[in-house]
C-alpha positions in Angstrom: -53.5 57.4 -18.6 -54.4 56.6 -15.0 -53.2 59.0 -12.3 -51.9 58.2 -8.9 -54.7 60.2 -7.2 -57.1 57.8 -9.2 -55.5 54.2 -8.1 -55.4 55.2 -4.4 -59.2 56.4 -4.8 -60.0 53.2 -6.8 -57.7 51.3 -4.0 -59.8 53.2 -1.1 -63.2 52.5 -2.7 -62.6 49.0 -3.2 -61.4 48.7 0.5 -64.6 50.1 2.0 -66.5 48.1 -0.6 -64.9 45.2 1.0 -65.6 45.9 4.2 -69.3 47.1 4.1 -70.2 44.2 1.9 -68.5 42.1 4.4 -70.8 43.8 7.3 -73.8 43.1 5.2 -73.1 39.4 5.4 -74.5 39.3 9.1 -77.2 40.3 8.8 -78.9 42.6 11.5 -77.5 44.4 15.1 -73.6 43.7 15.4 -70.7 44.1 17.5 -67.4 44.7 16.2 -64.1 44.1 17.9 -61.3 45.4 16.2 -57.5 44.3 16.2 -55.4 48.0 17.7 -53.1 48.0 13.9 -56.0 48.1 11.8 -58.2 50.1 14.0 -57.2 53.6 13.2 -56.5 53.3 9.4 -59.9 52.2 9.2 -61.0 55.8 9.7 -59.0 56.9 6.9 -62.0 54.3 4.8 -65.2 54.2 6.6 -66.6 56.5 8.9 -68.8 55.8 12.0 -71.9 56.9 10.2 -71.0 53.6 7.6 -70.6 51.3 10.5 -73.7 52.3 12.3 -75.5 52.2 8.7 -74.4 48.7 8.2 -75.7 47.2 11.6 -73.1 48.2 13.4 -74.1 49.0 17.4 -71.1 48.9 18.9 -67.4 48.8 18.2 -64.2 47.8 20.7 -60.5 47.6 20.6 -59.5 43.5 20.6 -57.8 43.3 24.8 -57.6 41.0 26.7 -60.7 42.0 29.2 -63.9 40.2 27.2 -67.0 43.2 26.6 -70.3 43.1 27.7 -73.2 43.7 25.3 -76.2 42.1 24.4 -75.6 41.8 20.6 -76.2 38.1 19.2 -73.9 38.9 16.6 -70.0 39.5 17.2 -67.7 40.1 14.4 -63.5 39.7 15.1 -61.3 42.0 12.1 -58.0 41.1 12.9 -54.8 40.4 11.3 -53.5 37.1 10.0 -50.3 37.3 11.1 -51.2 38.3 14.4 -52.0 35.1 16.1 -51.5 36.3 19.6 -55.3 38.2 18.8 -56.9 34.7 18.7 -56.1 34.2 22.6 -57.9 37.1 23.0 -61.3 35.9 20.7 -61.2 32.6 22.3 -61.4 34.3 25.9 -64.3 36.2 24.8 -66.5 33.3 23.5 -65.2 31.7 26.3 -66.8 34.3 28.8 -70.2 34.3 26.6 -70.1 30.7 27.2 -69.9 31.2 30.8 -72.5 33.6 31.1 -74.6 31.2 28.6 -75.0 33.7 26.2 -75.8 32.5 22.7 -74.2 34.2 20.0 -72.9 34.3 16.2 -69.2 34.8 16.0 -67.8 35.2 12.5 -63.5 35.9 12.6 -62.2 37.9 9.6 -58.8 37.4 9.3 -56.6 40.6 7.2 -55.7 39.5 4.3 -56.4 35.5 4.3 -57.2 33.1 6.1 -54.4 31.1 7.3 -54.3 27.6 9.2 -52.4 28.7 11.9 -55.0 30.9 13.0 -57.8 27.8 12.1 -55.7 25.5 14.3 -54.8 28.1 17.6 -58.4 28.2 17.8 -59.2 24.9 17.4 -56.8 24.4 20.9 -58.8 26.8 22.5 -61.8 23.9 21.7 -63.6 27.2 20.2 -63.5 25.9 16.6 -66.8 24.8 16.2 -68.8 27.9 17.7 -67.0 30.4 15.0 -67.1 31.0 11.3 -63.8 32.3 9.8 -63.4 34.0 6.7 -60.6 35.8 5.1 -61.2 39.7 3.7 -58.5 40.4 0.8 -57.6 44.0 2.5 -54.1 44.3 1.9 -53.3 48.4 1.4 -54.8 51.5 3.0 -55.0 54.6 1.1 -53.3 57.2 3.8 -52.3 60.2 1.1 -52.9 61.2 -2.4 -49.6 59.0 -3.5 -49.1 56.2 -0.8 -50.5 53.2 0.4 -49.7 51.6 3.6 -49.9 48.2 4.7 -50.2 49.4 8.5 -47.6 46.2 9.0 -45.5 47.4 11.9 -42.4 45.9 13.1 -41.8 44.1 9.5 -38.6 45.0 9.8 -37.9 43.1 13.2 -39.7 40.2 12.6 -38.2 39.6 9.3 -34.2 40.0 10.0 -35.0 38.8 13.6 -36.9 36.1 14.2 -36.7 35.4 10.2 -40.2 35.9 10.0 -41.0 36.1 6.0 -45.0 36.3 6.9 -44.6 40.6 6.3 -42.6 40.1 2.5 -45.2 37.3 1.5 -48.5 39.6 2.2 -46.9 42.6 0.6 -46.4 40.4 -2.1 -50.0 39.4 -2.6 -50.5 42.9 -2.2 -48.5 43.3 -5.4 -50.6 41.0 -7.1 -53.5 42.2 -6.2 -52.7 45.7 -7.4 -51.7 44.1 -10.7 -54.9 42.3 -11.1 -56.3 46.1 -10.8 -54.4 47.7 -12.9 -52.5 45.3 -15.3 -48.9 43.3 -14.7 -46.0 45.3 -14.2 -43.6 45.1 -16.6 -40.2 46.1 -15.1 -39.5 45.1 -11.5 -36.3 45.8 -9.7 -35.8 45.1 -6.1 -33.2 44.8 -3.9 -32.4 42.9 -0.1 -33.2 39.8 1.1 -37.3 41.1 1.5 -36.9 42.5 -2.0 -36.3 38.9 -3.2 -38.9 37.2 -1.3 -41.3 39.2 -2.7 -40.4 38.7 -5.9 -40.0 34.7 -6.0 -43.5 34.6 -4.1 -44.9 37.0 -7.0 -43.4 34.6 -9.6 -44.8 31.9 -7.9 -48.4 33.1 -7.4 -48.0 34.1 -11.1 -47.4 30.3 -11.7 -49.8 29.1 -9.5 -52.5 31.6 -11.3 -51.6 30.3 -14.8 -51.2 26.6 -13.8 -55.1 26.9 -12.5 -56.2 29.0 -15.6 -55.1 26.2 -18.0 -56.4 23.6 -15.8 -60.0 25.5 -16.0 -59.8 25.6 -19.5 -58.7 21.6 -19.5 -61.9 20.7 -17.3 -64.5 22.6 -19.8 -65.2 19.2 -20.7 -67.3 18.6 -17.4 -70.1 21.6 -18.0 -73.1 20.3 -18.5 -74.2 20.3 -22.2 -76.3 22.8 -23.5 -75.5 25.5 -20.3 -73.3 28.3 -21.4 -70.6 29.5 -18.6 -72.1 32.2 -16.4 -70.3 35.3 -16.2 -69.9 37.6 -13.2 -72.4 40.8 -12.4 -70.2 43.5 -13.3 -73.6 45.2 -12.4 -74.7 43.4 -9.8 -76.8 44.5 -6.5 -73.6 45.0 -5.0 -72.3 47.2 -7.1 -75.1 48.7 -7.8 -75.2 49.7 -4.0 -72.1 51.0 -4.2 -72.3 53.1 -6.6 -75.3 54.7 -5.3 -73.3 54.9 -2.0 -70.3 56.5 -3.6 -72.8 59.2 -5.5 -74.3 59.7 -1.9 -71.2 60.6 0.1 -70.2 63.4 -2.4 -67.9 61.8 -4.6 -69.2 60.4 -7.3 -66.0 60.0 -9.2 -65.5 57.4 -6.8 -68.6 55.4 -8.5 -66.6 54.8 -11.9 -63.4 54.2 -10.4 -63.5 50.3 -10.2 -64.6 49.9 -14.0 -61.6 52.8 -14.9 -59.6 50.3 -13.0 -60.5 47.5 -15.1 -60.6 48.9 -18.5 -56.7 50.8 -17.8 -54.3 48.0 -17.4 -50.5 48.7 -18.0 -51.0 51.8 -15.1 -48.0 50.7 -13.9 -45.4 50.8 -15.9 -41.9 50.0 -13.5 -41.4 48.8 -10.0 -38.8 49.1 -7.1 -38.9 47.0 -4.0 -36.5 47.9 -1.4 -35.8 46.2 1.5 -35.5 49.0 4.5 -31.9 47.2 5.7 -30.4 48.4 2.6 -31.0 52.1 3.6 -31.0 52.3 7.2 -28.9 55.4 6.9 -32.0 57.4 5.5 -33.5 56.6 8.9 -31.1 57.4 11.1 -30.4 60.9 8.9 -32.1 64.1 10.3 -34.7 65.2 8.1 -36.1 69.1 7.8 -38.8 69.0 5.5 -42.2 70.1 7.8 -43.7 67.2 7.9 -40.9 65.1 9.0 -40.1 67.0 11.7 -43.7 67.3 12.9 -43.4 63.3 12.6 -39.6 63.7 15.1 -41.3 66.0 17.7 -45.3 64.6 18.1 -45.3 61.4 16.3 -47.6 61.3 13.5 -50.5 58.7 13.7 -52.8 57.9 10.7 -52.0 61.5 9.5 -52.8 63.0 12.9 -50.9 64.1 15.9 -52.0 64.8 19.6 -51.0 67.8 20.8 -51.7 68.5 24.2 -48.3 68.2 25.6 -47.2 71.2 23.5 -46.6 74.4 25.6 -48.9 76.7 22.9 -51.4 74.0 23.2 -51.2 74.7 27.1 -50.9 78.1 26.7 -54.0 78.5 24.4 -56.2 76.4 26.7 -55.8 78.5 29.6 -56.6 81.4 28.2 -59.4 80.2 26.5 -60.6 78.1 30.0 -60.3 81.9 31.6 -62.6 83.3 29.1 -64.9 80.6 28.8 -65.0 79.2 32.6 -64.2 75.7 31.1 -61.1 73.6 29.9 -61.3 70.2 27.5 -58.9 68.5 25.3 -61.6 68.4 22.4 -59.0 70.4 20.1 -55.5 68.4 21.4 -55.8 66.2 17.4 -54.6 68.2 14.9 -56.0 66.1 11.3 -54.0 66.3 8.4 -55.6 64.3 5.7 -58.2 66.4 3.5 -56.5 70.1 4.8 -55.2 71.6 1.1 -53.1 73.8 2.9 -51.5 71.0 4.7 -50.5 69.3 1.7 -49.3 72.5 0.2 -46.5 73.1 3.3 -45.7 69.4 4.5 -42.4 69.0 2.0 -41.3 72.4 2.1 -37.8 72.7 4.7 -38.7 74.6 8.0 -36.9 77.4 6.8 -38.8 78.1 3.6 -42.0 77.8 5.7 -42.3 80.9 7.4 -42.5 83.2 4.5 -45.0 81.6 3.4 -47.4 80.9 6.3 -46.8 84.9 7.1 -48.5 85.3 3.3 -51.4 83.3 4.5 -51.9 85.1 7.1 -52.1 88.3 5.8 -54.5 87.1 3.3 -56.6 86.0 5.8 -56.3 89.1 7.7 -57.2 91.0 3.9 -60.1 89.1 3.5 -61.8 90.2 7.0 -60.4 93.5 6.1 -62.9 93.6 2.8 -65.7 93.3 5.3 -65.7 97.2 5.6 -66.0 98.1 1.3 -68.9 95.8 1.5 -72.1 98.0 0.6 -74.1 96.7 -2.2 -76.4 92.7 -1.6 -74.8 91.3 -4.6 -71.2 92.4 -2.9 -72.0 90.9 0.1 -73.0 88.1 -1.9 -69.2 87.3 -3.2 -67.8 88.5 -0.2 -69.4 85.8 2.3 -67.8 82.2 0.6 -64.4 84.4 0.6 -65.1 85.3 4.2 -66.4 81.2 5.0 -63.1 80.1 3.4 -61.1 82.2 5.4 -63.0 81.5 8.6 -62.7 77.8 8.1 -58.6 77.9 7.2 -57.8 80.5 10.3 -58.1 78.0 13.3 -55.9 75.3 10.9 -53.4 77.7 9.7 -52.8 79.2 13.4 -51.9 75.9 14.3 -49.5 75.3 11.6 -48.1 78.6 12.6 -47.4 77.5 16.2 -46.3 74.3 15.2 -43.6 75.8 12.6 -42.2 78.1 15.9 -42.1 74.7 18.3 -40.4 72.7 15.7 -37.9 76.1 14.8 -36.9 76.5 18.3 -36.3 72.8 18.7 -33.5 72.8 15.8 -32.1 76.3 17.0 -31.5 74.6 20.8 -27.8 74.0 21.5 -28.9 70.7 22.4 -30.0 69.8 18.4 -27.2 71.3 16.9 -24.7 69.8 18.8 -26.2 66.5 18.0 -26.2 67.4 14.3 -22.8 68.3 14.5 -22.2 65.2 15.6 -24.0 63.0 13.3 -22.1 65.4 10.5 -19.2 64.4 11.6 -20.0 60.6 11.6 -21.3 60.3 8.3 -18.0 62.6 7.3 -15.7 60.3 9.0 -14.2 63.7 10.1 -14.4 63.7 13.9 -12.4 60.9 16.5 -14.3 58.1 17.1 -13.7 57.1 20.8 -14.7 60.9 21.1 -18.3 60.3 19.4 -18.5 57.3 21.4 -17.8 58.8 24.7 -20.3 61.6 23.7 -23.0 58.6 23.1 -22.4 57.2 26.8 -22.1 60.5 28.4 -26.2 60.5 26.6 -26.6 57.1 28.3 -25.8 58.2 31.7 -27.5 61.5 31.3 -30.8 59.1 30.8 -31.7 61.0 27.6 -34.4 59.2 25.3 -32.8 55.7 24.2 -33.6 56.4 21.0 -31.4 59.6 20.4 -28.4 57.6 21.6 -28.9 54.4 19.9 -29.6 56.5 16.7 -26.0 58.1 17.0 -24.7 54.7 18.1 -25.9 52.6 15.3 -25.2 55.5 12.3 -21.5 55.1 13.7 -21.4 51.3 13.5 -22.7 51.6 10.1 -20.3 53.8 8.6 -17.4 52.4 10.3 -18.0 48.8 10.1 -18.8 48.4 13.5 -17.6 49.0 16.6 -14.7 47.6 18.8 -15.1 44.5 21.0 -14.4 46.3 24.0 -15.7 49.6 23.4 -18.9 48.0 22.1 -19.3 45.9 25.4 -18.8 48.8 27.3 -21.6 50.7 25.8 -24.2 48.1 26.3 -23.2 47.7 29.7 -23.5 51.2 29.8 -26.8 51.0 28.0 -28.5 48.5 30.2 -27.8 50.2 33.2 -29.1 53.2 32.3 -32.6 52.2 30.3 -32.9 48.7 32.6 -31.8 44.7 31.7 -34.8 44.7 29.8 -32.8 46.0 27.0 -30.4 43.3 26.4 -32.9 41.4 24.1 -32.9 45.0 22.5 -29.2 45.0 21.5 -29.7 41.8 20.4 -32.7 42.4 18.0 -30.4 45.4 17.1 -27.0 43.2 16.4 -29.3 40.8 14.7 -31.0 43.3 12.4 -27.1 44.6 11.0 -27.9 48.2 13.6 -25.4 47.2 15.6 -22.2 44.9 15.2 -18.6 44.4 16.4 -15.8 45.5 14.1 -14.9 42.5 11.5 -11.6 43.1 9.4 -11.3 45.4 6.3 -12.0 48.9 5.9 -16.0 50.6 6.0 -17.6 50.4 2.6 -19.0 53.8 3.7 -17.1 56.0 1.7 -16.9 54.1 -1.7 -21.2 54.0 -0.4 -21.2 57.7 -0.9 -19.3 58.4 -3.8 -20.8 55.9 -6.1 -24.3 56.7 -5.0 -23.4 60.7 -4.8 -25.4 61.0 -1.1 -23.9 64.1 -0.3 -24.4 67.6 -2.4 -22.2 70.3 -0.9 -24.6 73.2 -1.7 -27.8 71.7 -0.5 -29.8 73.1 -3.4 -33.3 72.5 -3.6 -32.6 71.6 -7.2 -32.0 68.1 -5.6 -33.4 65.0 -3.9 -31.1 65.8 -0.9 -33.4 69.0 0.2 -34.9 66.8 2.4 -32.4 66.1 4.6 -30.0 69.2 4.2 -27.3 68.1 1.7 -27.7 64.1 2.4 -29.7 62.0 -0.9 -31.7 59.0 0.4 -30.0 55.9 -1.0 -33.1 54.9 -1.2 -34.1 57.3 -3.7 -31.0 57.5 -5.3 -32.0 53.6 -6.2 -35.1 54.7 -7.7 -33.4 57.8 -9.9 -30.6 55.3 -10.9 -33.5 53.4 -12.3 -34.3 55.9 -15.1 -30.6 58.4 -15.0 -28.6 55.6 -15.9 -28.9 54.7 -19.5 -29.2 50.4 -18.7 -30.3 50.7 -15.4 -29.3 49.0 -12.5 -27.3 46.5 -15.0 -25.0 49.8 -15.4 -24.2 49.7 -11.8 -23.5 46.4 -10.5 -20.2 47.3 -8.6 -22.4 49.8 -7.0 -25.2 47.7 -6.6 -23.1 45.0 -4.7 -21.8 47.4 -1.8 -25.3 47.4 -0.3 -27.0 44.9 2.0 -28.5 41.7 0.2 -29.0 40.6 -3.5 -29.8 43.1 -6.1 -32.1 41.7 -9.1 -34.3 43.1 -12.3 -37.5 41.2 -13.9 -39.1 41.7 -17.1 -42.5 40.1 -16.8 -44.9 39.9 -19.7 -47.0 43.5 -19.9 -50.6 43.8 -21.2 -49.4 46.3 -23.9 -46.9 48.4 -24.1 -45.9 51.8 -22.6 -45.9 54.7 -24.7 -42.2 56.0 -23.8 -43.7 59.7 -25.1 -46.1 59.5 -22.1 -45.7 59.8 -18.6 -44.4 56.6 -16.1 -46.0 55.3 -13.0 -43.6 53.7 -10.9 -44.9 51.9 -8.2 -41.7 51.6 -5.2 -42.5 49.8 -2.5 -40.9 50.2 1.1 -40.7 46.6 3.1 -39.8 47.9 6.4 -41.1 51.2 6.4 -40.6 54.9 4.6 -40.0 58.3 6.5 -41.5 61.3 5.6 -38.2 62.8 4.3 -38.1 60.3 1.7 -41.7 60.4 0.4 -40.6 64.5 0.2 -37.6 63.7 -1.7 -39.3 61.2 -4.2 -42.2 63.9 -5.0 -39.2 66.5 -5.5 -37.7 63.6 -7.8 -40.8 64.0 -9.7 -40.7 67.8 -10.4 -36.8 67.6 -11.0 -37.7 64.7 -13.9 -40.0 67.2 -15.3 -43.1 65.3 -15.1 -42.0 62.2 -16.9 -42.2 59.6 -13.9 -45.0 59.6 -11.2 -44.5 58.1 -8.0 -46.8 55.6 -6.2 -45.7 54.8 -3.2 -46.4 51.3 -1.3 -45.2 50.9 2.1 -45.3 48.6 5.1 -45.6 51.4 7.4 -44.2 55.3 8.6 -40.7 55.1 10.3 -39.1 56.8 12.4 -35.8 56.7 14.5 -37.8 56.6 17.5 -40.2 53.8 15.9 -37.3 51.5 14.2 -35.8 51.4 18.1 -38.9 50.7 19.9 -39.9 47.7 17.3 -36.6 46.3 18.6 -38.0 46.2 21.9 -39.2 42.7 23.6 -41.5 43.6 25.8 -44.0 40.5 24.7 -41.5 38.4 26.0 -40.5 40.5 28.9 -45.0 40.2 30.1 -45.1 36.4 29.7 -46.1 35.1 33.4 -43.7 33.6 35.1 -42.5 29.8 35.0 -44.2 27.9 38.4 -40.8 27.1 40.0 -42.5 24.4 42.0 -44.0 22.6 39.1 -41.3 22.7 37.1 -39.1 21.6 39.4 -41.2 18.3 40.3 -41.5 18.1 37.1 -37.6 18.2 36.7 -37.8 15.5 39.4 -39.9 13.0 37.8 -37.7 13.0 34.8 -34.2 12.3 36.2 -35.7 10.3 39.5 -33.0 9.6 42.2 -30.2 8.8 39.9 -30.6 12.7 38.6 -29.8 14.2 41.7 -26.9 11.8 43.5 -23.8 11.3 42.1 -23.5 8.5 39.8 -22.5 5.4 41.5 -19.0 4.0 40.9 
């Protein structure tokens, strides 16, 4: 039975192999310009030591300002759905022209290559000077159990401009897992993504079989004699890779694309859910650790940036007035391979400290076992004891400073009187022109426009929006605190179902929470809802439903259809069956993003099922409240250069001529 751990290291070694292969093609020096979204979860692949192995001289972040190097080779790794990048690639090769430099541009476009991007450069006359290729990258392995499609703002783009580019590559994403691992039997998913993701699978799927037949129709036109050749599954690529695997200290790594090939049926079930069904789960507090290290510094390819912090401050001065000298060279606190990290990060911030304070002290023990040292073969067991402990002191001091910021941030008057009030919301306990007073009284106060519009658009969603004129009143209220930027804001917001005017009937909210049980008074741990203090992701409550209810989702329909969007359940034809006596892999996939609390809550799903489903989680990105509000933002709109008045105005002219501009003649 394939584990999790082993399809996100089979998924990360076939990414790098990807890429490095794709590096090889160019042969020789190289430049590489990279687009910002795919930049940094790179890291989490390949290291600089595997770029500058592979040719690789120099690397820059795709802008709008052209670089200057004398590489004849240039290489462009962007994304295919963002098409504003090829602006950018055509002013570059555009400045090389200029400065008659001679070069080889090859364009490698994130998962495919598309025609719109073939056709924006060809009006940039650039066409001819560039080869593009497409690079079948479509997840990035960023934990132990999730893959990330680094696809921010699928959300906005999808239920606001209706742009259904995000659900279509997380669908070929799907298939290209399946081609891994095997077809997935059972697929439920639910929203208006959730559905375009499966009719695109089921079309692919038809597509796949339609060419498959028509190969084996056409096995007329070999040539007599010549038997079919089959691929190198042992080729001088993967030959290299292998050897490269081996190298870098992993050589599990080496077998894990043949595992992946001989275990299909890995994947037993799957859940797509669109993130407009559950936007409550976003606006919710959360309390595990890392969810609230994710509220207060923003977490970034499983690092944050701490420099702002007043302990980071703190720290640096008094090492600057020992040392003479002051840097930020420890301000990026990494996450990704620390075991003690991963040990902590879904534990609530008040189970933490008991913990950390037993680290500590076994820390402190070790050094302490420095003075019963006497023998050489003592002092031989005692120094990888001592190493360890060395190495884990500087990480686990900052984990300790982080878990007293983040405490005294929830014990602040300011934090619990917000959580009072979003209690009372999701209650329906408290007076509602008295929550929304308290939201505009945050408006004119100028505090962060996310807090307020997270408070604002939890109350429209459990009341069925808000009044005409109170809601009018807000966003006036809104826009002249934040600035008339943010009116194309509240409109991505109305449009995205954050935001709405009352309709007629009564809130669904209630008959919401009692089907779905989101609220357990005692807030045990023994439940998904430890995560958030007593509130159950609907989202994860989907998934449970999937297994606690004896048919399904088919046993909750009335449930099913008080939620946003359609709500369907595939069978598709498995490899082989699944051994019911052996553990599941589910596989649920988030298009619109997941928050930390509910990747916590799913893992804690998998303890309370005793071990008999594993969770693999797929998303399109991390989401925040802070995040979710700033994708709703315009601001590409808001940097386009002005209209020339005069030109359009003669323009304007030309078109209506005299008659246009004096009054029509009787």
């Amino acid at each position: 039975m394939t584990d999790v751990a082993e399809i996100v290291a089979a998924v990360r070694s076939d990414v790098r192999a990807k890429l490095l292969d794709l590096l090889d093609e160019v042969a020789g020096r190289k430049v590489l310009l990279f687009d910002s979204s795919i930049m940094r979860p790179l890291d989490l692949v390949v290291s600089l030591g595997d770029l500058k192995d592979h040719g690789v001289q120099q690397w820059y972040k795709l802008e709008n300002q052209p670089v200057t190097t004398d590489c004849a080779q240039m290489i462009f790794l962007v994304r295919s759905e963002r098409v504003d990048l090829v602006d950018m690639i055509a002013k570059q090769i555009h400045a090389d022209e200029r400065e008659a430099k001679d070069r080889l541009y090859l364009v490698v476009l994130i998962p495919e290559k598309t025609e719109h991007c073939k056709q924006r450069l060809a009006e940039h006359n650039v066409k001819a000077n560039v080869r593009i290729t497409g690079c079948a990258i479509h997840h990035f392995p960023s934990d132990k159990d999730v893959l990330s499609m680094e696809t921010p703002r699928m959300f906005q783009r999808l239920h606001c401009e209706n742009d259904v580019s995000g659900p279509y590559y997380a669908a070929l994403g799907i298939m290209s897992l399946q081609e891994k691992f095997g077809t997935i039997a059972t697929v439920h998913a639910i929203g208006y993504a959730g559905k375009i993701v499966v009719d695109t699978i089921q079309r692919l799927r038809k597509e796949q079989n339609a060419g498959q037949s028509k190969k084996k129709g056409d096995s007329t036109n070999q040539q007599p004699g010549v038997p079919p050749v089959a691929p190198m599954m042992n080729g001088a690529a993967a030959m290299r890779r292998k050897e490269e695997n081996v190298a870098s200290g992993n050589p599990a790594l080496s077998v894990n694309t043949e595992a992946a090939e001989k275990e299909k049926g890995a994947i037993s079930e799957m859940v797509i859910i669109d993130r407009r069904v559950d936007l409550f789960s976003v606006l919710c507090s959360q309390f595990t650790y890392q969810a609230l290290i994710d509220f207060a510094y923003g977490i970034q390819n499983n690092s944050i940036d701490v420099s702002s912090a007043a302990w980071y401050k703190g720290k640096e001065r008094n090492s600057s007035a020992a040392s003479g000298a002051s840097g930020a060279s420890g301000a990026t606190v990494r996450f990704s391979e620390d075991a003690l990290f991963q040990e902590i990060r879904d534990l609530r911030i008040d189970k933490l400290g008991p913990l950390l304070q037993e680290k500590a002290r076994a820390i402190q023990q070790t050094y302490s076992e420095k003075d019963n040292v006497k023998s050489a073969s003592e002092m031989m067991e005692y120094i990888p004891k001592f190493k360890n402990a060395q190495s884990a002191h500087p990480l686990l001091e900052v984990y300790i400073n982080l878990a007293h910021d983040l405490n005294e941030k929830i014990q602040s008057e300011e934090y619990r009187q917000l959580l009072k009030l979003e209690d009372e919301i999701t209650a329906q306990s408290g007076s509602s022109s008295n929550t929304l007073d308290f939201v505009q009284a945050m408006m004119d106060d100028q505090k962060p426009f996310h807090e307020a519009l997270r408070l604002l658009c939890l109350h429209s969603l459990v009341n069925n929006g808000i009044k005409k004129q109170q809601l009018e009143s807000l966003k006036t209220a809104f826009k002249q605190s934040y600035g008339f930027e943010h009116t194309l804001t509240l409109e991505n917001m109305e449009g995205a179902g954050l935001l709405r005017q009352q309709g007629p009937g009564k809130s669904g909210w209630g008959s919401i929470k009692r089907q779905f049980n989101l609220f357990v008074e005692d807030g045990t741990d023994q439940d998904v809802s430890y995560a958030y203090s007593g509130y159950a992701p609907l989202s994860v409550r989907l998934v449970q439903m999937t297994r606690s209810q004896p048919k399904g989702w088919i046993a909750v329909k009335d449930a099913l259809s008080l939620l946003h969007g359609p709500a369907q359940e595939l069978q598709q034809p498995a490899v082989r069956e699944q051994d019911p006596r052996k553990p599941q892999l589910v596989l649920v996939c988030f298009l619109g993003g997941v928050t930390y609390g509910e990747i916590a809550a799913l893992r804690r799903l998998a303890q309370l099922e005793e071990g008999r489903r594993r969770f693999l989680i797929v998303t399109s990105e991390y989401i925040n409240p802070k995040k979710l509000f700033e994708s709703m933002r315009c601001e590409a709109v808001l940097n386009l250069p002005p209209l020339d008045a005069t030109k359009t105005a003669a323009s304007g002219e030309a078109r209506r001529g005299f008659g246009g501009f004096w009054p029509t003649a009787r």
